[in-house]
C-alpha positions in Angstrom: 45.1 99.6 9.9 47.2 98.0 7.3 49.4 99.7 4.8 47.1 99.2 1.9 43.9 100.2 3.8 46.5 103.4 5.0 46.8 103.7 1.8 43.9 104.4 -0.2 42.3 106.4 2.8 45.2 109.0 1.3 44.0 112.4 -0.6 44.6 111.9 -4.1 45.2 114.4 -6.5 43.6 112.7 -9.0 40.4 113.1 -7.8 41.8 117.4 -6.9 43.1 117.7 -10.2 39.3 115.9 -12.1 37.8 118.4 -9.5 39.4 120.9 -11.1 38.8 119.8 -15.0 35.4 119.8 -14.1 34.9 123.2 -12.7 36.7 124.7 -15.8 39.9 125.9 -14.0 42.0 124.1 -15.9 42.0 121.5 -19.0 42.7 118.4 -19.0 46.3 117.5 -20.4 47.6 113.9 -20.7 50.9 115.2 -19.5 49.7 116.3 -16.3 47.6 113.9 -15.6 50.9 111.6 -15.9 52.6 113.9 -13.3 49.7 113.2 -11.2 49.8 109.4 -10.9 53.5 109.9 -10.2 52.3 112.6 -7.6 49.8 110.3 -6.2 52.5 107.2 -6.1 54.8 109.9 -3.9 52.3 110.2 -1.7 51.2 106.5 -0.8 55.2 105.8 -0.7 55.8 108.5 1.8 52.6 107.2 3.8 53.9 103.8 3.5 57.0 104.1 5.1 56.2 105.9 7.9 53.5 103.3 8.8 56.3 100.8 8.5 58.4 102.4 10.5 56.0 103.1 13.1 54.7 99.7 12.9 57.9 98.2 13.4 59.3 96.5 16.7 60.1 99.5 19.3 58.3 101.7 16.2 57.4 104.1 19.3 60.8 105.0 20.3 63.1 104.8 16.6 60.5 105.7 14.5 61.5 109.1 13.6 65.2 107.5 13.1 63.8 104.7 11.1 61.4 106.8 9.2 64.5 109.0 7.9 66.3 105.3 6.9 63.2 104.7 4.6 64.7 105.1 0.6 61.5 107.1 -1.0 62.4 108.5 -4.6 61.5 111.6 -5.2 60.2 113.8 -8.4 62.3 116.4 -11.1 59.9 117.9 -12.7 60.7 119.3 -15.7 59.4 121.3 -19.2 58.7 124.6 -20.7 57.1 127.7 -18.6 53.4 127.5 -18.1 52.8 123.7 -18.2 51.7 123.5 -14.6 54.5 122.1 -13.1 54.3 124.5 -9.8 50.8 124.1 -9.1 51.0 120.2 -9.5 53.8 120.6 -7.0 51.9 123.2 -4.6 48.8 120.2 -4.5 51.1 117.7 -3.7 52.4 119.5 -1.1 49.3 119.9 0.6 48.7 116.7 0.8 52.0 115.1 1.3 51.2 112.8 4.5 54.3 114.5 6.5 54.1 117.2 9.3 57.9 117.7 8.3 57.7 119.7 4.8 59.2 122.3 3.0 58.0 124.3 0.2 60.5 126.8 -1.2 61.6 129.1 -4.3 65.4 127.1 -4.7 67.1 130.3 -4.6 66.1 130.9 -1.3 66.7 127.8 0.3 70.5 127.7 -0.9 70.6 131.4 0.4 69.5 129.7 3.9 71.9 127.3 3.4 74.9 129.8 3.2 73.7 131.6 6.1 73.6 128.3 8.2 76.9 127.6 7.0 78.3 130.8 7.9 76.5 130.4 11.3 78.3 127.2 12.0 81.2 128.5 11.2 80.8 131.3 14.0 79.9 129.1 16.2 83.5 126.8 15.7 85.1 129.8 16.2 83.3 130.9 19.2 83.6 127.4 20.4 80.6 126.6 20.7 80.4 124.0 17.7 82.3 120.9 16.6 83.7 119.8 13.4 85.4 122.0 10.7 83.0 120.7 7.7 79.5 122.6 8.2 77.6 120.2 5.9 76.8 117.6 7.7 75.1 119.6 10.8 73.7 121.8 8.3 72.2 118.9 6.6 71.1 117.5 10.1 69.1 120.2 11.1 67.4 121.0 7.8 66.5 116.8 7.7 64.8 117.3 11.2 62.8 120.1 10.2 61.5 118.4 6.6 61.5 115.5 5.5 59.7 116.3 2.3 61.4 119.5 0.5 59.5 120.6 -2.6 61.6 123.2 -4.6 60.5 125.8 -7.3 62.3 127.0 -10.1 65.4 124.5 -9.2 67.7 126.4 -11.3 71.9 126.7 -10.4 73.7 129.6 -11.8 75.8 130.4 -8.7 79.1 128.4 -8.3 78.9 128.8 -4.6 75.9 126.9 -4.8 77.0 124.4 -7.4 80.1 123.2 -5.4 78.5 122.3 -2.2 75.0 120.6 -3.6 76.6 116.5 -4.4 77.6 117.0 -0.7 74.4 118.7 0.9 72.3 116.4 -1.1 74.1 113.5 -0.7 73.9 114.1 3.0 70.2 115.2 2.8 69.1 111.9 1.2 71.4 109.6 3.5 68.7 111.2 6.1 65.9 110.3 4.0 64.5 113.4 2.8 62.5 113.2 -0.2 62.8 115.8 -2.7 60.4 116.9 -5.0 61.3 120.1 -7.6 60.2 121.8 -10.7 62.7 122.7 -13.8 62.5 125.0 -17.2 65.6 122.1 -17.9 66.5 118.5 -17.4 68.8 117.5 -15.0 71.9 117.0 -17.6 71.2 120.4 -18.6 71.1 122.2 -15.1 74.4 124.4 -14.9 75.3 123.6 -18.4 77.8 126.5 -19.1 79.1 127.0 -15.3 82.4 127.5 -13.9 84.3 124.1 -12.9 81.3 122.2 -14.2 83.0 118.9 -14.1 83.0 119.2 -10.1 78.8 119.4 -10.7 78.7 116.3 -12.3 78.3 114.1 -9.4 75.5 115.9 -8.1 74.1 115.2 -11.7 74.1 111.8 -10.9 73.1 112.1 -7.4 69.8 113.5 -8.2 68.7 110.9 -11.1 69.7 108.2 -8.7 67.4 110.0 -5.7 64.4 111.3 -8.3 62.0 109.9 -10.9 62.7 112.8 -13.5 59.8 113.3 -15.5 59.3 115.9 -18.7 55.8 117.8 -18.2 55.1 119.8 -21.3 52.3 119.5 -23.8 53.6 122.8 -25.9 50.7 125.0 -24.5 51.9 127.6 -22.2 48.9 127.7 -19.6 49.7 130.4 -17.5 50.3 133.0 -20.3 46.7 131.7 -21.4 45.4 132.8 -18.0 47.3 136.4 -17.8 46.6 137.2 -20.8 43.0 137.6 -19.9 44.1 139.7 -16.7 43.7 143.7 -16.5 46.7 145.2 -16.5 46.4 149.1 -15.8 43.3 149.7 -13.7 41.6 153.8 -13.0 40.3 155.3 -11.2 41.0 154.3 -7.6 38.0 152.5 -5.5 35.7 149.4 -4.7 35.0 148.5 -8.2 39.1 148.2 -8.9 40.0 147.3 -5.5 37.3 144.1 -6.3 38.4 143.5 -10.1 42.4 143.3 -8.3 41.3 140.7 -5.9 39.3 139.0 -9.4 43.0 139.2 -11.5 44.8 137.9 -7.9 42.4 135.4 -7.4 43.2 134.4 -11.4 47.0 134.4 -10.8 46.6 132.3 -7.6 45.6 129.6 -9.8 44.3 127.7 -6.7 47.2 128.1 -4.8 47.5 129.6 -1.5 49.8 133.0 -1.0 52.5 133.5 1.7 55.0 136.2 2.4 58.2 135.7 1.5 62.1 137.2 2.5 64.5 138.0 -0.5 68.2 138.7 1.2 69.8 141.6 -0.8 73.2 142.5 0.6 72.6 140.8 3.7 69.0 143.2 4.0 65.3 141.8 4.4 63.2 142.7 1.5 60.1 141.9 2.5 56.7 140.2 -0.1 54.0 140.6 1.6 51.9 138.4 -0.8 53.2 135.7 -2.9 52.1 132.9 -5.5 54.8 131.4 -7.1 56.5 133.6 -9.0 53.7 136.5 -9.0 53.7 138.8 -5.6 51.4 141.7 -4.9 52.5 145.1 -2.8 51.3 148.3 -2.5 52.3 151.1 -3.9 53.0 152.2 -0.2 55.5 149.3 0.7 57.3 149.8 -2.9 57.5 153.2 -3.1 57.0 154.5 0.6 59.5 152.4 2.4 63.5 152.9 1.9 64.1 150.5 -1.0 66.5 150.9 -3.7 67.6 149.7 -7.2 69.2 146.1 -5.8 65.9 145.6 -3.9 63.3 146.3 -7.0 65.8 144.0 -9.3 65.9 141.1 -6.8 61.9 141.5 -6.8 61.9 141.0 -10.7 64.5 138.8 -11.2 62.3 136.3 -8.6 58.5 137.3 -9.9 57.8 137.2 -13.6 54.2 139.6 -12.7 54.0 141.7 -10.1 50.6 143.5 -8.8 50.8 146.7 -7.2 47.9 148.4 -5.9 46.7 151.8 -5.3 49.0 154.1 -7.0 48.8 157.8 -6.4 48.5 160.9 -8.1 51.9 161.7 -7.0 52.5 165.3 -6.2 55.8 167.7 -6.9 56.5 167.2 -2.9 56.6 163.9 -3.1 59.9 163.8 -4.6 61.2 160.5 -2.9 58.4 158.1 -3.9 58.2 159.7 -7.4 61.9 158.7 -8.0 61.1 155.1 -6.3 58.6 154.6 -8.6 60.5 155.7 -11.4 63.2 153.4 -10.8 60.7 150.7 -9.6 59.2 150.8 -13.5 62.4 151.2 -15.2 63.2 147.9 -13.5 60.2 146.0 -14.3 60.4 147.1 -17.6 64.0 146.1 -18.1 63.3 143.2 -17.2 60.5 142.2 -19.0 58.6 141.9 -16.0 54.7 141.6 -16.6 52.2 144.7 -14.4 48.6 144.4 -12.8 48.1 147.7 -11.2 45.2 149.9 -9.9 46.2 153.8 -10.4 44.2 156.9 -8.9 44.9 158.1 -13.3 45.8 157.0 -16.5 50.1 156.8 -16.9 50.3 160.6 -18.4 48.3 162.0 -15.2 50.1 159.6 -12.3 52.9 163.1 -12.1 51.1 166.3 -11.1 54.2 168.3 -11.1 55.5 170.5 -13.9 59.0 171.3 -13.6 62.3 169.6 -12.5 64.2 166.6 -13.0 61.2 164.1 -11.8 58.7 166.2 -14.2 61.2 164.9 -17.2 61.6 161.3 -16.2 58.2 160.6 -15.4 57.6 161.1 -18.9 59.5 157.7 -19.8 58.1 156.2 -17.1 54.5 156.7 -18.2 55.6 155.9 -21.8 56.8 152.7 -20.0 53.5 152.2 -18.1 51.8 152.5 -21.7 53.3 150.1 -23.8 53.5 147.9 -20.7 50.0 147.5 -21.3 50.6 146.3 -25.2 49.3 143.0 -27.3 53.1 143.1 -27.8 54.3 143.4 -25.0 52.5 140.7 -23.2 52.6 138.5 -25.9 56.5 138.7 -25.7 58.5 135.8 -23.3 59.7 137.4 -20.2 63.8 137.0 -20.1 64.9 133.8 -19.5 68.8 135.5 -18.6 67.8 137.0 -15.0 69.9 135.4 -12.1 66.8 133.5 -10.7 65.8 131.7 -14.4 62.4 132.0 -15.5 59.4 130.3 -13.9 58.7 127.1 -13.2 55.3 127.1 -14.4 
């Protein structure tokens, strides 16, 4: 089969994203549908020089090696929240032609990044590794397990991270990995105010020379178009609200498919059991039940802009541990502007059955909290934009 014939045999997602337009999920926008022919020329690229390289003389034994020495420029994507940035992204990453791919939020991939680092370094001490500079094996074994590494929310506000990426990524692309990432900024514009910035420069350049950057943003904020028409507090408890969750989740996923994902707090495991982007769902069980405290519930908001939480109990005077968890679970979401979609056994005055005591007094915020949570204003008000994380990609 030759390239060309390789070629168009390729999903598209033009034809996913018309698919789409048609069944109402989404309108068409001219600046999406630019993303998608740059998308769509990713894709054949990628395709094309894999074939090449597997078509070429020995192709059978260097083609991995020769595959990595393929140049493919990738894709910055970049514009305001709720432009569809992230689920262009997601469909491209379904169809990228590459059994080696990564999808990740960029927060967590530089934290696996320092933890590889620091791993190496063990190792040199142990003597069981080679080489005092950590990057390039680092960069080595990331390459071999993606070739294709699609990052979320590719935001740096951590100087750790800002003085290591011109080397990772230089080292990264030398290996022919081909990055594709969503931005609320421009590349110029990515650590703007940081510590030392003048040593981030180069990766500046680095990434314009390695990426098509391309602004997505038609000045209609999609996904607060779609919340806004979600449920937000939802009583009493049972099959009708367990089914009209699953309707607001299935509204959220906006055609994407949920994963679990691991935040690291402190060196701990918090664990999501159900993630879209940058909307997760728990129980009010795995919040409130488990041993999780204040750093936990703001790593959780600072990473999801909306978080679902099902089945929330009357919660009784004995319950005295997951009544303060969900206390301080609220009081985090609401400092942070975070948005709710929650199924309670009551309405926010009745969650509390106990009377007296400390918990008695607080839970009185808190379901004042859980009320205007539930506002015109509130939702209609831009989650911060100032958490550690940025805001969403769209």
């Amino acid at each position: 089969m030759s390239l060309r014939d390789a070629s168009s045999a390729l999903p598209s997602l033009a034809h996913r994203y018309r698919r789409l337009v048609e069944a109402g999920e989404i309108r068409k926008d001219a600046s999406q549908e630019k993303a998608v022919a740059a998308l769509d020329r990713l894709i054949v690229e990628i395709s094309s020089s894999r074939l090449a390289a597997k078509s070429s003389a020995l192709g059978w034994l260097f083609a991995k090696r020769q595959d990595r020495g393929k140049s493919v420029r990738g894709l910055y994507l970049h514009g305001s929240v709720g432009t569809g940035k992230t689920m262009l992204m997601d469909m491209l990453f379904e169809l990228a032609p590459s059994r080696r791919k990564r999808r990740a939020h960029f927060n967590d991939f530089m934290a696996d990044v320092h933890d590889r680092i620091d791993a190496h370094r063990r190792a040199l001490k142990r003597g069981e590794a080679k080489g005092d500079d950590p990057i390039p094996p680092v960069a080595a074994a990331i390459a071999d397990e993606a070739r294709v590494l699609c990052f979320d929310e590719f935001a740096v506000t951590d100087i750790a991270d800002a003085m290591i990426l011109s080397r990772l990524f230089s080292a990264l692309f030398a290996h022919g990995v081909v990055l594709v990432a969503t931005s609320n900024v421009a590349p110029r514009d990515l650590y703007r105010d940081g510590l030392n910035r003048q040593l981030f420069l180069p990766f500046i350049d680095l990434l314009e020379e390695h990426t098509d950057v391309l602004q997505l943003d038609s000045g209609i904020d999609y996904r607060r178009e779609k919340l806004s028409r979600l449920p937000v507090y939802l009583t009493p408890l049972g099959a009708d609200t367990d089914r009209r969750m699953d309707d607001a989740w299935k509204i959220a996923m906006n055609g994407s498919a949920e994963a679990p994902v691991d935040l690291t707090v402190k060196g701990r495991t918090v664990h999501v059991p159900r993630a879209v982007r940058d909307v997760a769902r728990f129980s009010f069980a795995e919040l409130c039940e488990e041993p999780h405290g204040a750093r936990d519930f703001l790593a959780i908001a600072d990473r999801f802009h909306t978080i679902f939480i099902d089945r929330i109990p009357v919660l009784a005077a004995a319950q005295r541990n997951e009544t303060k968890r969900f206390i301080l679970l609220i009081d985090t979401l609401y400092d942070r502007h975070a948005r709710i979609v929650v199924s309670a056994a009551a309405p926010p005055e009745r969650l509390y059955a106990g009377r007296t005591g400390t918990e008695a007094f607080e839970f009185e915020r808190t379901a004042s909290r859980l009320t205007e949570m539930q506002t015109r204003e509130w939702l209609e008000t831009p989650e911060r934009d100032d958490a550690p994380g940025g805001t969403s990609a769209g």
